[in-house]
C-alpha positions as CSV (number, residue, x, y, z in Angstrom):
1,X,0.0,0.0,0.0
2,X,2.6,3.0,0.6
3,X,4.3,1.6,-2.9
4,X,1.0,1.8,-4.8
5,X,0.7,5.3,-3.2
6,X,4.3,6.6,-3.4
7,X,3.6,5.9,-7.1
8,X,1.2,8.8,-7.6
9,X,0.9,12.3,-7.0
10,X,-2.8,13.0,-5.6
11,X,-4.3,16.4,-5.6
12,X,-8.1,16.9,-4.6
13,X,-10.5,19.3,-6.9
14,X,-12.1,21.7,-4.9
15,X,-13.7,23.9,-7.6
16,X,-15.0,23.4,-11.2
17,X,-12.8,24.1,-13.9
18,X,-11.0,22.3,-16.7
19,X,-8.3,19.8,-16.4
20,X,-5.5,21.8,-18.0
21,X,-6.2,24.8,-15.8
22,X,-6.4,22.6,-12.3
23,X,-2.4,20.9,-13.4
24,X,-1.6,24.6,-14.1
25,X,-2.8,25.7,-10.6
26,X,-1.4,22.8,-8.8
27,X,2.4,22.3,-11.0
28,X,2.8,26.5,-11.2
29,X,6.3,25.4,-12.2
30,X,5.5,23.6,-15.1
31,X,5.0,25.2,-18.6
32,X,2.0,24.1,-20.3
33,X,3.6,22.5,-22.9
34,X,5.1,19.8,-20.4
35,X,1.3,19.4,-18.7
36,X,0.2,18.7,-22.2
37,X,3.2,15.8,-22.4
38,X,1.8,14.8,-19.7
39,X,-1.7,14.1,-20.9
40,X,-0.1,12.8,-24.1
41,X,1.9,10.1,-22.2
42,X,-1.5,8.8,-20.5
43,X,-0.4,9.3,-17.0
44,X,-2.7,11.4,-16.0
45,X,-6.0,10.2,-13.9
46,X,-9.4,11.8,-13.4
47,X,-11.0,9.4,-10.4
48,X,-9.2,6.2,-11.4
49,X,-9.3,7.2,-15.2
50,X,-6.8,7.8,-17.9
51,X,-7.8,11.6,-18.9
52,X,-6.1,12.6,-22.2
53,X,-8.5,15.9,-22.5
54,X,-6.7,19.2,-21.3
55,X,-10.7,20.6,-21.5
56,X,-11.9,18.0,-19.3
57,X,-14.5,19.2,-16.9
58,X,-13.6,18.8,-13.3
59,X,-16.2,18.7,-10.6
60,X,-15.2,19.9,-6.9
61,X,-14.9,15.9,-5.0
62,X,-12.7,14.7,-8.1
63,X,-9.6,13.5,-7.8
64,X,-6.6,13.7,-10.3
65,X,-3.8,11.7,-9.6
66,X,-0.3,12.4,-11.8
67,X,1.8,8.3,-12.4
68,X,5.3,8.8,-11.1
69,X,5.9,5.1,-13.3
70,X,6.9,6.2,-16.8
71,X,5.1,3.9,-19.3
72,X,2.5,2.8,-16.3
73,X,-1.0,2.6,-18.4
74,X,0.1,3.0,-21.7
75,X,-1.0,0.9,-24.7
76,X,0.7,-0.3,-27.3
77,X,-0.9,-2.0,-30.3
78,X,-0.1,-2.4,-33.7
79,X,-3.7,-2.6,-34.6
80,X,-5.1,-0.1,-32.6
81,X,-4.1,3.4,-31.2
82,X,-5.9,5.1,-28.3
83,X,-6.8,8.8,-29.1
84,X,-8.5,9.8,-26.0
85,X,-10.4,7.9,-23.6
86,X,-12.3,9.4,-19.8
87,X,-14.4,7.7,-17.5
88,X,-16.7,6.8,-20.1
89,X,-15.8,6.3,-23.2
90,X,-12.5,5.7,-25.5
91,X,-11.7,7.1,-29.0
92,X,-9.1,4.7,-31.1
93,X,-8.0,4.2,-34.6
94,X,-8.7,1.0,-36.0
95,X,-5.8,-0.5,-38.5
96,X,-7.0,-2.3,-41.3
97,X,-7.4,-5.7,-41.1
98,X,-9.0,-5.9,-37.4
99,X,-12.1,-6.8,-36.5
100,X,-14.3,-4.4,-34.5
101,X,-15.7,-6.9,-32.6
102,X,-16.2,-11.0,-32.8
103,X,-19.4,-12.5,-34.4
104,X,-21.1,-15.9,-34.1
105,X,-19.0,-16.9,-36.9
106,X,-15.8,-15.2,-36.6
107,X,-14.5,-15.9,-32.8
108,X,-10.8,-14.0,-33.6
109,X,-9.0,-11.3,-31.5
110,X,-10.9,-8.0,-31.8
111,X,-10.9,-4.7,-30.9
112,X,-13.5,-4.8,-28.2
113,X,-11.1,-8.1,-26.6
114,X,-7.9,-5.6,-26.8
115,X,-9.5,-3.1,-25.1
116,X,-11.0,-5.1,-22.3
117,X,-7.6,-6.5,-21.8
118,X,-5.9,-3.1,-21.8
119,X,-8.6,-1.9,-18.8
120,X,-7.6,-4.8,-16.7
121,X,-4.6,-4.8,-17.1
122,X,-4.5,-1.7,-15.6
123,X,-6.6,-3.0,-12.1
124,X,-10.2,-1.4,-12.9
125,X,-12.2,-4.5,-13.6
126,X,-13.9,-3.2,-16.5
127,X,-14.8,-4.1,-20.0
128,X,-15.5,-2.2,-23.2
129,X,-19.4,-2.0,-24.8
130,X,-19.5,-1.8,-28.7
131,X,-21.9,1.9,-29.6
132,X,-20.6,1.1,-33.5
133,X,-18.5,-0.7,-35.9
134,X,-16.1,-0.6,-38.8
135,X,-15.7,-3.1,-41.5
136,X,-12.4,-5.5,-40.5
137,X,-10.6,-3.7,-43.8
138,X,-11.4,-0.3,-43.3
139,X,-9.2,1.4,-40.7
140,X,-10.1,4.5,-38.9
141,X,-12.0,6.6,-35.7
142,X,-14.3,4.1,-34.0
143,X,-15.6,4.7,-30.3
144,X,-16.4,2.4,-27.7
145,X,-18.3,2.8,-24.3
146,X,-17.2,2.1,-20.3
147,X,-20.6,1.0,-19.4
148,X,-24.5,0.0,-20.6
149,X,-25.9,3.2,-19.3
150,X,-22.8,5.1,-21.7
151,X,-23.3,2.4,-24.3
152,X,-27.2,3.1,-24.5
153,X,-27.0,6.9,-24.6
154,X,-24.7,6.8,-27.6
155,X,-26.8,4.0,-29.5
156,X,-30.5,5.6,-28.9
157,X,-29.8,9.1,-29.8
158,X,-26.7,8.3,-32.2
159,X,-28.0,10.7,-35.0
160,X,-28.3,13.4,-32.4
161,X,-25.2,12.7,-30.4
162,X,-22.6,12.1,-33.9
163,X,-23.1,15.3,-35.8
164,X,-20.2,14.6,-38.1
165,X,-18.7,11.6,-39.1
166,X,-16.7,10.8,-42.6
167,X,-14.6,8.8,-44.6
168,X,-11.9,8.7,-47.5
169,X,-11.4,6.5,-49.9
170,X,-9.7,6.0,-53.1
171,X,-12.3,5.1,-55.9
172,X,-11.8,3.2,-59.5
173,X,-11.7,5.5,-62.1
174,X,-12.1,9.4,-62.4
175,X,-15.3,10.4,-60.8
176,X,-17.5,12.8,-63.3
177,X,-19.0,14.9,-60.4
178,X,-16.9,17.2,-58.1
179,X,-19.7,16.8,-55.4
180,X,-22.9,14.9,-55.5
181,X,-25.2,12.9,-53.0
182,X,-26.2,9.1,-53.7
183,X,-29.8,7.6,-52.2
184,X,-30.8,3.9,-52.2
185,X,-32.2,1.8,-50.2
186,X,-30.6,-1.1,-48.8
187,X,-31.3,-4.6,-47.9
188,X,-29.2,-6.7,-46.1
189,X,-28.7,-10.6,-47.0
190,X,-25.8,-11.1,-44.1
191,X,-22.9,-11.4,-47.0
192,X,-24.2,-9.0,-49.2
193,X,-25.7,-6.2,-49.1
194,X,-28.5,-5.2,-52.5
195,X,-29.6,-1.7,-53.0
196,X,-32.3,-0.2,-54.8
197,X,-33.1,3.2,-56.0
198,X,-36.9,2.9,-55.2
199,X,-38.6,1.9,-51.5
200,X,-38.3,-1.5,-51.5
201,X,-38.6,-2.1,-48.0
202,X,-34.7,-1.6,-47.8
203,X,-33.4,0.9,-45.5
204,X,-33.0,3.8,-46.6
205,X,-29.2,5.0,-47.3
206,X,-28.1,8.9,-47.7
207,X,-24.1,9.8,-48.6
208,X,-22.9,13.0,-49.6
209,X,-19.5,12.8,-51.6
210,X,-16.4,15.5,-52.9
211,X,-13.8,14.9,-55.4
212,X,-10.9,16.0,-54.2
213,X,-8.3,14.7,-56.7
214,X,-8.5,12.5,-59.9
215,X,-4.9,10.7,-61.5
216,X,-3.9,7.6,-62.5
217,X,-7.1,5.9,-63.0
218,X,-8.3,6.5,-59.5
219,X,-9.9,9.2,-57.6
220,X,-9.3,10.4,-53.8
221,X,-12.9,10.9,-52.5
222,X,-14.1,12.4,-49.2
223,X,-17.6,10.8,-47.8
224,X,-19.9,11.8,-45.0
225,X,-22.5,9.6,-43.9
226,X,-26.2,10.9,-43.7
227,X,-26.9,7.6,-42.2
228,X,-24.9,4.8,-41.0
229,X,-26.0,1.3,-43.0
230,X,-23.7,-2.1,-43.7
231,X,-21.5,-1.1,-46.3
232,X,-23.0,1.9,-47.0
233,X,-20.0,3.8,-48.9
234,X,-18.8,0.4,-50.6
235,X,-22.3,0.0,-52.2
236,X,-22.7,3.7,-52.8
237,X,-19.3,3.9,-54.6
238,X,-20.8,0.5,-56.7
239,X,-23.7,2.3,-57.3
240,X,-21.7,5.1,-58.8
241,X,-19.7,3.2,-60.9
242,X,-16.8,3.6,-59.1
243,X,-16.0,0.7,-56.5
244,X,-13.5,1.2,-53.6
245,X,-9.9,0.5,-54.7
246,X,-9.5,-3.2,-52.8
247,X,-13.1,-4.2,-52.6
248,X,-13.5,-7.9,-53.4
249,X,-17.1,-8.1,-52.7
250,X,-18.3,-4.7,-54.2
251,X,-15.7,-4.1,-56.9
252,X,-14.5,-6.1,-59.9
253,X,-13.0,-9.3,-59.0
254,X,-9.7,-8.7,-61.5
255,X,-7.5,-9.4,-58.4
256,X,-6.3,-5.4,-59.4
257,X,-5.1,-3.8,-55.8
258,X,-2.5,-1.7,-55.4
259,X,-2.8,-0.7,-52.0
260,X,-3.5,-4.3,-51.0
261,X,-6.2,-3.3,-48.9
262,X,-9.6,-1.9,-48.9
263,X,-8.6,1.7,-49.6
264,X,-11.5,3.3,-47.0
265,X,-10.6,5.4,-44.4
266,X,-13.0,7.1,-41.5
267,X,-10.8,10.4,-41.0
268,X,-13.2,12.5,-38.8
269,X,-15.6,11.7,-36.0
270,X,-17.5,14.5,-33.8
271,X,-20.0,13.7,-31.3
272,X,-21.3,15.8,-27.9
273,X,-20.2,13.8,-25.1
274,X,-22.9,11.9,-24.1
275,X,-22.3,12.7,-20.0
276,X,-20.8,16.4,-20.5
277,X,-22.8,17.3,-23.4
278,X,-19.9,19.0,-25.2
279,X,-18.6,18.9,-28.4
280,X,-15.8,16.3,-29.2
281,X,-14.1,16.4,-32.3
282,X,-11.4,13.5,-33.8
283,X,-10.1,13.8,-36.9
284,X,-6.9,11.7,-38.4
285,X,-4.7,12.3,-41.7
286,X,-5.6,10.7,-45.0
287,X,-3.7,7.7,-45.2
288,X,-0.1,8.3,-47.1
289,X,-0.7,5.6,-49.6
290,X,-4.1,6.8,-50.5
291,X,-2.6,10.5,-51.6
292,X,0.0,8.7,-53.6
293,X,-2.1,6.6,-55.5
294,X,-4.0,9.8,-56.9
295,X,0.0,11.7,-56.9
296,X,0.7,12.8,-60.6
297,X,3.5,11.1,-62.0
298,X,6.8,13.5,-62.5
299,X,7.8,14.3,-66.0
């Protein structure tokens, strides 16, 4: 017990304020470029939790404690990367080729199993609670909840709570339009999903697209959903005439990938917080080998 608290530095919150400003008042010694290495470096905890936010709202009764342990609670993953994470929820990029989460008939390591694993590890017997999901090939911003009352905030009032949420991708071909909108309706048959430009009892299906660069062949494409369907953006991009670059199921099966993946890529994510009610924007580069697949060849 006096190891496990010679390991921290505690400091009680008396007042509201934000987390940056409470490390500034208690560490008046320390610039604010080293508190923000110190969020960076996850050593930071709000009540137990690893606090990445400098904005974080604290609440007089709080306590923050600082890890003397260099390295104690970080993660390291080649699949997945922690972008921020609180006492209820964690951010991460997904890498291609990583399941979101296991199904009845794939039983493989996941995301959702390396993140349990992670909290554990770390002595808070916890697990994660999937609010969405990304395909296994598409990499990207994905969030997952601390708890079912978390878990079912985000799920039932997911249109209200995400109010921006998109994607690129690198398409076959040069897209004719510099902006458009595609709307089907889609119905799923578990491997495939069919869609249909009239009400056919499908769901309906709403994504907005830009151009942003044509070469080569291909085009670089930015996508925001309307609405969040299976496969929504591969089927779209079908529907267009213009599959995903690496899509087996939706694309031409000419074995032609350059990338040798499925080039789709969820760059942005913004939601309010579903406890604090503020706005939380993510957003990650375009992936370098998409931009080079669209690069204009030097003369």
């Amino acid at each position: 017990m006096a190891r496990a608290r010679a390991q921290y530095t505690n400091y009680n919150v008396k007042e509201a304020m934000g987390l940056m400003d409470f490390l500034a008042t208690q560490m008046p010694q320390a610039s604010r470029t080293k508190l923000k290495t110190l969020l960076g470096k996850r050593v930071v905890y709000v009540d137990n939790t690893i606090c990445t936010q400098h904005d974080f709202p604290l609440q007089p009764g709080m306590k923050v404690r600082i890890s003397r342990e260099k390295g104690y609670g970080e993660f390291h993953n080649r699949l997945l990367k922690i972008v921020y994470e609180d006492s209820y929820l964690i951010v991460v990029e997904k890498m291609p080729g990583l399941l979101s989460v296991s199904t009845e008939r794939q039983k493989e390591r996941t995301a959702c199993n390396i993140l349990t694993e992670y909290l554990q590890r770390n002595g808070r017997n916890r697990r994660v609670y999937v609010v969405h999901r990304l395909d296994r090939d598409t990499s990207g911003l994905m969030m997952f909840a601390k708890d079912e009352k978390t878990q079912h905030s985000l799920r039932d009032n997911w249109h209200k709570t995400v109010y921006d949420r998109r994607y690129v991708a690198v398409v076959r071909g040069e897209m004719e339009r510099d902006s458009g909108t595609v709307t089907s309706w889609l119905t799923d048959r578990t491997l495939y999903v069919y869609s249909s430009p009239v009400d056919d009892g499908g769901q309906l299906a709403i994504t907005h697209y830009r151009t942003l660069r044509r070469a080569n062949g291909y085009s670089l494409v930015e996508l925001q959903l309307e609405t969040g369907r299976k496969n929504q953006i591969r089927v779209h991009m079908q529907d267009l005439g213009h599959p995903v670059v690496g899509d087996g199921r939706y694309g031409p099966d000419d074995g032609l990938n350059p990338l040798r993946r499925l080039a789709l890529h969820a760059f942005k994510l913004c939601f309010y917080h579903p406890v604090t009610g503020r706005p939380m924007a993510f957003e990650t580069p375009y992936p370098a080998d998409f931009k080079r697949l669209v690069s204009t060849p030097q003369r």
